[in-house]
VMD Tcl script that draws the C-alpha trace (Angstrom):
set ca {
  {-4.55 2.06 8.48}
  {-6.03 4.32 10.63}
  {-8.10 6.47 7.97}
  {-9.17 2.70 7.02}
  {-10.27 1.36 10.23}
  {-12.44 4.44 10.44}
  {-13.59 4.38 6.94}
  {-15.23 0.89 7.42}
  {-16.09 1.21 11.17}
  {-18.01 4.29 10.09}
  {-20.52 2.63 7.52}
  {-20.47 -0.54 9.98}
  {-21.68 1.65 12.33}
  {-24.44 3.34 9.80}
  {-25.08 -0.93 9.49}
  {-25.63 -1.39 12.88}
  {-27.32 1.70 13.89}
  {-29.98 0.11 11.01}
  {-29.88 -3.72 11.81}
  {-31.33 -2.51 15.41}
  {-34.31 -1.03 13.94}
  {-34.61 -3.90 11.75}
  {-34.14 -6.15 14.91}
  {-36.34 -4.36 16.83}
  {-39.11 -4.26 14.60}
  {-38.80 -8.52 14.02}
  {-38.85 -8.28 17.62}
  {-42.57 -6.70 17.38}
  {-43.59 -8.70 14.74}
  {-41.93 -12.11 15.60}
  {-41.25 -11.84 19.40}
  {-39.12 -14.89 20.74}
  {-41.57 -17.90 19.95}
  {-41.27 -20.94 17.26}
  {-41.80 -18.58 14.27}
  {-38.91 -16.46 15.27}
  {-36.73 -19.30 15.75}
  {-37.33 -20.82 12.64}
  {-36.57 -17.72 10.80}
  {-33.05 -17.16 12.81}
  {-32.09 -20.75 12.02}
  {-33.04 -20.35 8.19}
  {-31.02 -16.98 8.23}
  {-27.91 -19.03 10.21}
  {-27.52 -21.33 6.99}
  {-26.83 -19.66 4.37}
  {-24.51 -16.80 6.75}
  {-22.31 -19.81 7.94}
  {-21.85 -21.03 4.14}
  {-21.13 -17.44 3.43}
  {-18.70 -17.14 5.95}
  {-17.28 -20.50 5.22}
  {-16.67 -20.12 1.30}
  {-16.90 -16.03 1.22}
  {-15.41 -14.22 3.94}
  {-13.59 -16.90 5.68}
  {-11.57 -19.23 3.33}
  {-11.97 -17.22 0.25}
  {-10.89 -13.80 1.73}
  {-7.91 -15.50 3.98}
  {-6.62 -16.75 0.19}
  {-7.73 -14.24 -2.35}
  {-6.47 -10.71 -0.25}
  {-2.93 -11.65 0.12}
  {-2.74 -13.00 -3.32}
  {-4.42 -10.21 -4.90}
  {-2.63 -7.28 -3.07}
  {0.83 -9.42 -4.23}
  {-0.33 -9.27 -7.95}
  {-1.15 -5.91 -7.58}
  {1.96 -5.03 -6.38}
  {4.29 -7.54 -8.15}
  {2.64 -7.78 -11.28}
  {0.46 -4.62 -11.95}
  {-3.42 -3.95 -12.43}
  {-4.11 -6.48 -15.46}
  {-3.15 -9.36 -14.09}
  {-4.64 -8.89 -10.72}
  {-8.01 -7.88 -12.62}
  {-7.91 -11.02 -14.44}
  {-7.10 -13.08 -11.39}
  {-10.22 -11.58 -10.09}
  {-12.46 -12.70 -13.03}
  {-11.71 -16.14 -13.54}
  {-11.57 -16.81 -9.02}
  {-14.94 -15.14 -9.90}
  {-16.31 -17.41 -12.42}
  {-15.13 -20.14 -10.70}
  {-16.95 -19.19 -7.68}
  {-19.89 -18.58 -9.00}
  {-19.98 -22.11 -10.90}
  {-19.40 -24.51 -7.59}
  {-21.68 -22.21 -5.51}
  {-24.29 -22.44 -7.80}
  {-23.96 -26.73 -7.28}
  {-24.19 -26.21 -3.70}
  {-27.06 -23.58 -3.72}
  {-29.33 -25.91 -5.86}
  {-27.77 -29.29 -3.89}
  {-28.72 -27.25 -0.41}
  {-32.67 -26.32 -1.64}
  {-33.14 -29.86 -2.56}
  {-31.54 -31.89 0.79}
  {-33.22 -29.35 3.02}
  {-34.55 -31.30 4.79}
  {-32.14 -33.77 5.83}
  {-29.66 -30.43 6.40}
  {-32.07 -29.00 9.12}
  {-32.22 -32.36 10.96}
  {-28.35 -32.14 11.35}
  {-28.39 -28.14 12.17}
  {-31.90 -27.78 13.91}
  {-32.58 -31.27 15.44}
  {-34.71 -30.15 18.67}
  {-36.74 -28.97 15.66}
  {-37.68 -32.85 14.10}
  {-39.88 -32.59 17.93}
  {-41.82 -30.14 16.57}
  {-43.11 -30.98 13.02}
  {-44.37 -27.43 12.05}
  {-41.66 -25.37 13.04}
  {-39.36 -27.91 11.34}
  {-41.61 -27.26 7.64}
  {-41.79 -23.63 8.57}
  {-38.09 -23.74 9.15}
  {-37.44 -25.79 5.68}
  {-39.45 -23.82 4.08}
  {-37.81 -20.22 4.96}
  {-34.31 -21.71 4.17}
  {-35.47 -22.49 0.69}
  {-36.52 -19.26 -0.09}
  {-33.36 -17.86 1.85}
  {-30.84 -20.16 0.44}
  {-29.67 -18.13 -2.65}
  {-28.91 -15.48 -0.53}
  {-25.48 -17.52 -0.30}
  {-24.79 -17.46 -4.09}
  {-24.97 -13.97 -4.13}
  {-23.39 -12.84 -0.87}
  {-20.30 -14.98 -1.63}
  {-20.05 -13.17 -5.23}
  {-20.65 -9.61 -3.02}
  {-17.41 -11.03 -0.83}
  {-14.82 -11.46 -3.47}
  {-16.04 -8.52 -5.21}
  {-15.12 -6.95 -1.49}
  {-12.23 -8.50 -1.36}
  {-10.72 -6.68 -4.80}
  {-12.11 -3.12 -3.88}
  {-10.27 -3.73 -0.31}
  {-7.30 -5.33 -2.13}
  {-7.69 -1.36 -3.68}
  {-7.57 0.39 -0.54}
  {-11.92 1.29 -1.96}
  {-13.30 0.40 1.71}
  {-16.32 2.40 1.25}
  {-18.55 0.58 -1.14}
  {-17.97 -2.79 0.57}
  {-18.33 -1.42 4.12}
  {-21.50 0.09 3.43}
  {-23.30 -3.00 1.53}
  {-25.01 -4.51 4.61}
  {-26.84 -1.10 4.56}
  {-28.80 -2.63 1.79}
  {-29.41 -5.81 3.94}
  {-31.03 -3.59 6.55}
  {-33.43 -1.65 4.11}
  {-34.43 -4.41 2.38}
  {-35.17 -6.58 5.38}
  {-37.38 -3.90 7.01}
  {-38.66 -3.04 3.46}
  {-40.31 -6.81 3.07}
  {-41.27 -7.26 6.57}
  {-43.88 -3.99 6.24}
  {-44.62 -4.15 2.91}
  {-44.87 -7.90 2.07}
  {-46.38 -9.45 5.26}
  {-49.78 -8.69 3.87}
  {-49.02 -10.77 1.08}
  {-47.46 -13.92 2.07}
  {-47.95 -16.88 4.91}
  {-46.82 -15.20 7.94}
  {-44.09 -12.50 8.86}
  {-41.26 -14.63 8.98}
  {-41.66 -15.37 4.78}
  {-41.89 -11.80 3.85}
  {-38.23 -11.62 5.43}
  {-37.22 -14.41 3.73}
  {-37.98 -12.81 0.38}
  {-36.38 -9.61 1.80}
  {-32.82 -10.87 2.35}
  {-32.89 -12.80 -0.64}
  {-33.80 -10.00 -2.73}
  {-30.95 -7.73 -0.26}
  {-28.52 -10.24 -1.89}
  {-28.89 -9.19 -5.57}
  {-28.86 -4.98 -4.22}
  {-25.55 -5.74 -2.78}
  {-24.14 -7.80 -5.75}
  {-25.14 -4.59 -7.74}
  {-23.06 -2.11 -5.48}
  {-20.03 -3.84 -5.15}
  {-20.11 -4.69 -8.91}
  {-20.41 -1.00 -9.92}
  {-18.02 0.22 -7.16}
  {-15.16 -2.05 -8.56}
  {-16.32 -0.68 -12.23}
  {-15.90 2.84 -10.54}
  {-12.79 2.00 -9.58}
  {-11.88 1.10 -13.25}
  {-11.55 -3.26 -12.43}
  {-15.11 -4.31 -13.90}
  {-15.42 -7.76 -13.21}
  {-16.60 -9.28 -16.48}
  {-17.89 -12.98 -16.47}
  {-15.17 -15.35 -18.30}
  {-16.74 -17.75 -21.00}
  {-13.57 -19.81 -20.16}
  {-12.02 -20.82 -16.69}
  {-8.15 -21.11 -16.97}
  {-6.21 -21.74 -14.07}
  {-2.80 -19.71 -13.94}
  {-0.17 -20.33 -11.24}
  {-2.18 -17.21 -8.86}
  {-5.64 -18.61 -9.10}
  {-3.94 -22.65 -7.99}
  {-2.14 -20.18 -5.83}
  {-5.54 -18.93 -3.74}
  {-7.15 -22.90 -4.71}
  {-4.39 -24.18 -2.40}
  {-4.46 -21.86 0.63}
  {-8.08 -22.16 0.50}
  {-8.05 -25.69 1.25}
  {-6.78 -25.60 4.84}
  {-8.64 -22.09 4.83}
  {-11.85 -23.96 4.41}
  {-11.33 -25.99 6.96}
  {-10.27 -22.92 9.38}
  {-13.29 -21.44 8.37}
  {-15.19 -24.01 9.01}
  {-13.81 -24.39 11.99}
  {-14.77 -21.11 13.23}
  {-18.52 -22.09 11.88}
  {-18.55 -24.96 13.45}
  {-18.34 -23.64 16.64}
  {-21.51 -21.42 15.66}
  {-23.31 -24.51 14.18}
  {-22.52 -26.35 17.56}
  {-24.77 -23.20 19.48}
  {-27.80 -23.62 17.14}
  {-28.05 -27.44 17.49}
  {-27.86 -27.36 21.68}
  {-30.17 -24.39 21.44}
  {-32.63 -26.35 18.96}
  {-32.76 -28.74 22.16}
  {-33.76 -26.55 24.82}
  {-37.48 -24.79 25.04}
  {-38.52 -22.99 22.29}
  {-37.37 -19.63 22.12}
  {-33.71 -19.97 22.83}
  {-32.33 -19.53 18.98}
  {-34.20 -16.36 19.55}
  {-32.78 -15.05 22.76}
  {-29.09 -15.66 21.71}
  {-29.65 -14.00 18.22}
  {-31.16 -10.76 20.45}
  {-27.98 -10.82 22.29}
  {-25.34 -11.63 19.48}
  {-27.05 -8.88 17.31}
  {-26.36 -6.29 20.23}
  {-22.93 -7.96 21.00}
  {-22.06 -7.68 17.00}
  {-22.31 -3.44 17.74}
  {-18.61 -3.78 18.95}
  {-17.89 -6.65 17.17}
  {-18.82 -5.92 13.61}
  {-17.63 -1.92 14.18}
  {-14.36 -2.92 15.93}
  {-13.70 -6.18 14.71}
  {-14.66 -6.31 11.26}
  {-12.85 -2.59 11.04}
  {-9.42 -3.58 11.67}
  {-9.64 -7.25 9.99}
  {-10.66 -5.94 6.84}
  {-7.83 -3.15 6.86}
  {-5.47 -4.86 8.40}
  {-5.14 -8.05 5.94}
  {-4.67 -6.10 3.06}
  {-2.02 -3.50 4.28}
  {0.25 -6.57 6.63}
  {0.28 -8.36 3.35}
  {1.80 -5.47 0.76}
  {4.20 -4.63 3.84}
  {4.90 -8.13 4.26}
  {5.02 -8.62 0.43}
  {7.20 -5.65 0.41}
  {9.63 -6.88 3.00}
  {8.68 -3.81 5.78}
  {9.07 -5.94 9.09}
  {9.06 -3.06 11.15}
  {6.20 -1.82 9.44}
  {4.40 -4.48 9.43}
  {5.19 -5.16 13.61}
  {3.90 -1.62 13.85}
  {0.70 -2.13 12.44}
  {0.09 -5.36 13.89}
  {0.69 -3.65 17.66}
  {-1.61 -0.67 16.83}
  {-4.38 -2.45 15.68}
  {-4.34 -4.64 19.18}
  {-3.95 -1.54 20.87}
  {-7.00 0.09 19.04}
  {-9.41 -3.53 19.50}
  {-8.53 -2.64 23.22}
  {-9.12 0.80 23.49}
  {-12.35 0.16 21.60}
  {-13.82 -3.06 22.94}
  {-13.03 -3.21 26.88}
  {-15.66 -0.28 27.45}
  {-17.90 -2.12 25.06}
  {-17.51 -4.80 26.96}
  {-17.81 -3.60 30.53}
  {-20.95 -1.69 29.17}
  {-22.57 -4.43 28.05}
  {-22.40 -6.72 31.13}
  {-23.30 -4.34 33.23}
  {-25.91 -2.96 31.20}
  {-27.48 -5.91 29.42}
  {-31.07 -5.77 31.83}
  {-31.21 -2.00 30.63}
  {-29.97 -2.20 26.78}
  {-32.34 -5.48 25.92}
  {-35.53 -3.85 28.22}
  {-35.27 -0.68 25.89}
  {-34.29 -2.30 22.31}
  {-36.47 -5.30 22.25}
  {-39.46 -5.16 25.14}
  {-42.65 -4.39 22.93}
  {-45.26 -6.02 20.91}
  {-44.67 -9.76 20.74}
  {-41.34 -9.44 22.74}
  {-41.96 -9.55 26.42}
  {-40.44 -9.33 29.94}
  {-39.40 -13.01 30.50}
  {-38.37 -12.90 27.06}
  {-36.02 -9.75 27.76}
  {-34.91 -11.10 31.00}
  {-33.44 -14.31 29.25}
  {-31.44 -12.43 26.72}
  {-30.13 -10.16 29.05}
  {-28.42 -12.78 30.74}
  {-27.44 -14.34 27.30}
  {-26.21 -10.70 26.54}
  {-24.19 -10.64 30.06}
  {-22.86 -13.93 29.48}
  {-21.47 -12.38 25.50}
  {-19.31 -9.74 26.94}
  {-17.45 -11.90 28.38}
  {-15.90 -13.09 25.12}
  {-16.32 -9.46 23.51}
  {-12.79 -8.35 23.65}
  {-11.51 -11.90 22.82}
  {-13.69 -12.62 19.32}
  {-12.19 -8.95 18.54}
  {-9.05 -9.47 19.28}
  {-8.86 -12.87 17.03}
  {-9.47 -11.13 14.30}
  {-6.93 -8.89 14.48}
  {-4.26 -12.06 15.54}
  {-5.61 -14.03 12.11}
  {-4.57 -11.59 9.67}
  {-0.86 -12.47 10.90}
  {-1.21 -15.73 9.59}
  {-3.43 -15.39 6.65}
  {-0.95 -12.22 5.16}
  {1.98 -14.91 5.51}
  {0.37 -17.57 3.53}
  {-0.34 -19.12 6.58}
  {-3.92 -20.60 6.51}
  {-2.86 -24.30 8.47}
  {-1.76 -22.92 11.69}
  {-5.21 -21.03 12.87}
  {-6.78 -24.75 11.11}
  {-4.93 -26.72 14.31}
  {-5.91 -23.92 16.79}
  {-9.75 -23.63 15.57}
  {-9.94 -27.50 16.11}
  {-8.86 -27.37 19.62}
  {-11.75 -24.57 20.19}
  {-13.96 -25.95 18.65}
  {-13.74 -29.51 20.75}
  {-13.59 -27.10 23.88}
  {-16.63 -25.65 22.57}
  {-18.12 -28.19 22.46}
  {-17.76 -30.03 25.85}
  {-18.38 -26.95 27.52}
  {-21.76 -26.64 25.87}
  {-22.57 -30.16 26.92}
  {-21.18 -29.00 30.55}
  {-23.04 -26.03 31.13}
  {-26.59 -28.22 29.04}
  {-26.47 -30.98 31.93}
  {-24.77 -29.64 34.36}
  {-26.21 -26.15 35.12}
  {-29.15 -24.29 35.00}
  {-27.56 -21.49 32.57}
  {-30.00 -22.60 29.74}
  {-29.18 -20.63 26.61}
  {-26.60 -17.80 28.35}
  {-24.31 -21.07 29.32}
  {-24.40 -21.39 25.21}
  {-23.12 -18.08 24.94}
  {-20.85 -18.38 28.01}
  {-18.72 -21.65 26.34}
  {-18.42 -19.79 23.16}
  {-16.90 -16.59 25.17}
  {-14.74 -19.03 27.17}
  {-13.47 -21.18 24.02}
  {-12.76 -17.53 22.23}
  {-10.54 -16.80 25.00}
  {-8.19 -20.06 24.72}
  {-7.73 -19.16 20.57}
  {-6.54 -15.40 21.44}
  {-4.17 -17.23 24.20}
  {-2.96 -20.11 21.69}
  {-2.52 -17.85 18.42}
  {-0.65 -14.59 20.44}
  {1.97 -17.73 21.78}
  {2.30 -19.03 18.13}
  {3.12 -15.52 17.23}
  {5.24 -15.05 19.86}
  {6.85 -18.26 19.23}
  {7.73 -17.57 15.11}
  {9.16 -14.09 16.19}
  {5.93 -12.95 13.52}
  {4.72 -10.34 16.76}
  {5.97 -9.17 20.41}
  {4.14 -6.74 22.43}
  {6.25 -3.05 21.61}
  {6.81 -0.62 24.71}
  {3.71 1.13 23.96}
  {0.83 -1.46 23.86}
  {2.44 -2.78 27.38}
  {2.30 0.31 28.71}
  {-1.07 1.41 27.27}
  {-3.36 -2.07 27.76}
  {-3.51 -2.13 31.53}
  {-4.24 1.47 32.06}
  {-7.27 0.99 29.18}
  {-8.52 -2.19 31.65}
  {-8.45 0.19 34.86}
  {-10.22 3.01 33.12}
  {-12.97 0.49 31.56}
  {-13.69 -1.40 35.55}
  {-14.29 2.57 36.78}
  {-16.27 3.14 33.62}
  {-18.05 -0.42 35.00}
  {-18.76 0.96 38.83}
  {-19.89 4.28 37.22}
  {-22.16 2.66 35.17}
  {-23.37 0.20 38.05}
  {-24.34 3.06 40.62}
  {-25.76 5.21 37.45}
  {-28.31 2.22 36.30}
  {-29.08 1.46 40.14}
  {-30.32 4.74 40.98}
  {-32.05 5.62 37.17}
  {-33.28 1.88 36.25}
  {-34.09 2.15 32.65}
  {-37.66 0.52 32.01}
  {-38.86 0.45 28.61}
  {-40.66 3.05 25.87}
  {-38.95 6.19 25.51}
  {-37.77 7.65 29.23}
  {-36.05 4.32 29.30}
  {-34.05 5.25 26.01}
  {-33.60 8.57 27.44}
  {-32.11 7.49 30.96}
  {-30.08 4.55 28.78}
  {-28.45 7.47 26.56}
  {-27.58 9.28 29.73}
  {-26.05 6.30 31.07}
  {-23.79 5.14 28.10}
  {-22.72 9.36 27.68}
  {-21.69 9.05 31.55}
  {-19.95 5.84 30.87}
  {-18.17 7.32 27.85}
  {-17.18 10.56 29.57}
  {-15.97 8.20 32.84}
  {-13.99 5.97 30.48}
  {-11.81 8.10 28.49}
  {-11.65 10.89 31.38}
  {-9.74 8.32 33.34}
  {-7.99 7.10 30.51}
  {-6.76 10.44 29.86}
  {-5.92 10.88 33.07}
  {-3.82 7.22 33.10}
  {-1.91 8.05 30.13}
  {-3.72 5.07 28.07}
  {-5.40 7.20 25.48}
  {-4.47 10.51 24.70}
  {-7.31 12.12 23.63}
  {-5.31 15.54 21.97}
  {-4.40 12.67 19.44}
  {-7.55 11.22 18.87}
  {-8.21 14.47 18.45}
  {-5.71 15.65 15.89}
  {-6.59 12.32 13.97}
  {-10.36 13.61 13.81}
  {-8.93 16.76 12.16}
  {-6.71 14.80 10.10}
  {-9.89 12.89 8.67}
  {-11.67 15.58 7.90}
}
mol new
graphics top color blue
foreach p $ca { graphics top sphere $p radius 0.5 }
foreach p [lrange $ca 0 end-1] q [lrange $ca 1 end] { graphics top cylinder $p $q radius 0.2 }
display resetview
C-alpha cells in the first residue's frame, strides 16, 4: 500500500506543483473580480457532475466489483465488465451533457443565483459553462478508465492525468486569449480540450496494460454490471451528498460581493496541496487493496491497512494543517499578489485559507474512513451520514451569512466544521460493526504527531513574525525558509516523541528506489 500511496501522491504532487502556476497565472490575468468568478463557477459544474457520476458513485461501485472479478473470476470477465459499464456510461452522460448545454440557464439560477443580480456576469457565466460542459463526458470516461488501471494495481497513468489538465489550461490561457472574448473563454476551451488529452492517456495506459477498452455495439447487462447499477444508486446519492455540500458554498458565495467564488477557490486550490497529495493518495490505494483483502477473507489484513493509512493521513496532514493556518497571510501574499490580484484581495483569502485548515485533517481523514464502507458493499451507510452534514452545512452557512461578519472564510469555516462531525459519525459506525478499532500503534503514535505539529505551529509563528514574507521573490525565498524550518521542527520532535521514526521512513525511501 505503501509503494501505492507514494506512487500516486508523487504525480499528485507533480499536479499540484503545476495547478499553482496555472493558478497563479489566472490570478494575473483574472484577479478576483466578476470575470474570475464566473469562470470558477462554470469550472464548479461540470467537476461536481464528475465527482457525482465519476469518482464518487461510480468508483465507490465499480472498484470493489472489479477487483472481485478480477480475483474471483479472472482477467476476461473483469475486462468485459469494464466495456459494457463503459458504454453504458458514456450513453446516459452523453443525455445529460447535451440536456445540461441546453437548460443552462435555468441550472445557473439554481447554482449561481447572486449571479441573476448581475445580468452580464450571469451570460458570461452561461456562456463559459457551455463551452466547459463536455469536459464532464470525458472526465467521467477518464474515471472509470482510472478505476480499471487502479483495480490493476497501474497507479501511474491515472495519477498523473491531471498533469494534462494543468498544461492545457495554461497552454489556452497564453496562447488563445488573443483570439477569443476575454481570458476567461480561452480557459474554457483549454479544459475542455484537457478532457479529450486525458481520455487518450488513460485509454492507452489500460491498452499498455493489455485491457483495451473497446466500445460495445451492444449493452448487455450480466449479474456484475446490475451488481455496480445497484450500489451506485445509494452511491449517487452519497455522492451527491458530498456535492451538495460544495454546491451549498457556491450559491451563499454567489450572494455576497463579488469576488467571493474567487477568494474561496484561491484558498481551496492551496488547501487541495494536502488534500489531493494525502487524501486522494491513500483513497485511491486503499479501496482497491481493503476490497481483494476483504474479498479474500484477510481481516487482519485488512484492520492493518485500514490503521496505517489513518496513521499516515495524520502524520501527513496535521503539519499541513498547522502550516497553513499559521501561514495563510504569507503563502496567499507570495502565490497570488500580482497583476490583477491585489492586497485586499489576498487578505480575504488568507482568512478563507485560515479558516480551511481547520477542516484539513478531517476531509483527509474521510476519505480514508469511506473506503471501509464502499470495499464492503456498503454505499447506504456514508448516504445517512452525508445527509446529516450536509443539513449541518447548511445551517451553519446561514449562521455564520447573518449572523457574523466572517463573509466568505465563515463559508469555508461551516464546511471544516460539518467535515469534522462525518469523521466523528463514520469512525463510531466503524467502531460500532467491529469493521475498525484503533490498534496499539496508531494510539500511541497520533497524539505524539499532534504535539510535534503545535511546536512545528509556534516555530513557524515566531519564524514568520520576525521574517514577514511580502510578495515577489525575497518573499518566496523567506516562505521556503520558513516551511524547511517548519519541516525540520516537525519531524525533529516527532523523532524525538517516538511518533515517526524517521530510520523507517528512511529504509522505505531505499526500499522505493
Amino acid at each position: 500500500m505503501l509503494r501505492s500511496i507514494a506512487t500516486v501522491g508523487g504525480w499528485t504532487m507533480a499536479s499540484r506543483v503545476l495547478g499553482f502556476a496555472r493558478d497563479i497565472l489566472i490570478a494575473s490575468r483574472l484577479g478576483a473580480g466578476p470575470m474570475a468568478d464566473a469562470f470558477f463557477v462554470a469550472l464548479k459544474l461540470p467537476n461536481l457532475f464528475r465527482r457525482l457520476f465519476g469518482e464518487g458513485a461510480f468508483n465507490a461501485a465499480f472498484i470493489p466489483t472489479f477487483a472481485a472479478t478480477l480475483t474471483r473470476e479472472g482477467f476476461s470477465e473483469a475486462q468485459r465488465l469494464a466495456e459494457r459499464m463503459a458504454g453504458l456510461m458514456a450513453l446516459w452522460l452523453s443525455v445529460l451533457t447535451l440536456l445540461g448545454m441546453v437548460f443552462m440557464p435555468q441550472v445557473l439560477s439554481v447554482l449561481a443565483p447572486g449571479f441573476s443580480a448581475r445580468p452580464d456576469q450571469f451570460a458570461l457565466a452561461v456562456e463559459l459553462t457551455r463551452i466547459v460542459f463536455p469536459y464532464l463526458l470525458l472526465i467521467c470516461l477518464v474515471a472509470l478508465v482510472s478505476g480499471v488501471l487502479n483495480g490493476l494495481s497501474r497507479f501511474g497513468a491515472a495519477a498523473g492525468a491531471p498533469v494534462l489538465f494543468n498544461i492545457t489550461a495554461m497552454a489556452a490561457l497564453l496562447g488563445l486569449t488573443p483570439f477569443v472574448a476575454t481570458p476567461a473563454h480561452a480557459l474554457a476551451w483549454g479544459v475542455t480540450a484537457s478532457g479529450v488529452l486525458q481520455l487518450a492517456l488513460v485509454w492507452w495506459a489500460a491498452r499498455q496494460a493489455g485491457m483495451a477498452l473497446n466500445p460495445v455495439r451492444r449493452i448487455t447487462l450480466g449479474p456484475n454490471e446490475r451488481g455496480v447499477l445497484r450500489r451506485m444508486g445509494p452511491g449517487i446519492i452519497g455522492a451527491g451528498v458530498t456535492q451538495l455540500n460544495l454546491a451549498v458554498d457556491v450559491i451563499i458565495a454567489s450572494l455576497l460581493p463579488a469576488g467571493a467564488v474567487s477568494f474561496l477557490y484561491y484558498a481551496d486550490r492551496v488547501a487541495q496541496l494536502p488534500l489531493g497529495v494525502v487524501g486522494a493518495a491513500i483513497g485511491t490505494a486503499l479501496l482497491p487493496l481493503l476490497a481483494a483483502q476483504i474479498a479474500a477473507r484477510q481481516r487482519l489484513s485488512a484492520h492493518r491497512s485500514q490503521n496505517r493509512a489513518l496513521e499516515i493521513s495524520l502524520a501527513l496532514t496535521l503539519p499541513a494543517a498547522v502550516a497553513l493556518a499559521v501561514l495563510a497571510a504569507p503563502i496567499i501574499t507570495v502565490l497570488f499578489e500580482r497583476g490583477a490580484f491585489g492586497a485586499a484581495a489576498a487578505a480575504e483569502t488568507a482568512r478563507v485559507l485560515a479558516a480551511y485548515a481547520l477542516g484539513l485533517v478531517a476531509f483527509v481523514l474521510v476519505k480514508a474512513l469511506v473506503p471501509a464502507f464502499f470495499a464492503r458493499g456498503d454505499t447506504t451507510t456514508p448516504v445517512v451520514v452525508g445527509v446529516g452534514v450536509v443539513a449541518m452545512n447548511l445551517g451553519l452557512n446561514l449562521l455564520f451569512l447573518w449572523a457574523t461578519p466572517l463573509g466568505a472564510s465563515g463559508i469555508a469555516l461551516a464546511t471544516g466544521l460539518a467535515a469534522w462531525a462525518n469523521v466523528a459519525v463514520l469512525l463510531w459506525l466503524l467502531h460500532r460493526k467491529r469493521h475498525f478499532r484503533a490498534d496499539r500503534r496508531l494510539r500511541r503514535n497520533a497524539p505524539r504527531l499532534l504535539a510535534a505539529a503545535l511546536a512545528m505551529g509556534v516555530g513557524l509563528a515566531l519564524g514568520a513574525h520576525w521574517l514577514a514574507p511580502g510578495p515577489g521573490t525575497a518573499g518566496a525565498m523567506w516562505l521556503a525558509l520558513l516551511c524547511a524550518l517548519g519541516g525540520g521542527i516537525y519531524f525533529g520532535v516527532a523523532h524525538l516523541l517516538g511518533g515517526l521514526d524517521l530510520r523507517e521512513l528512511r529504509r522505505m525511501v531505499r526500499r522505493r528506489r
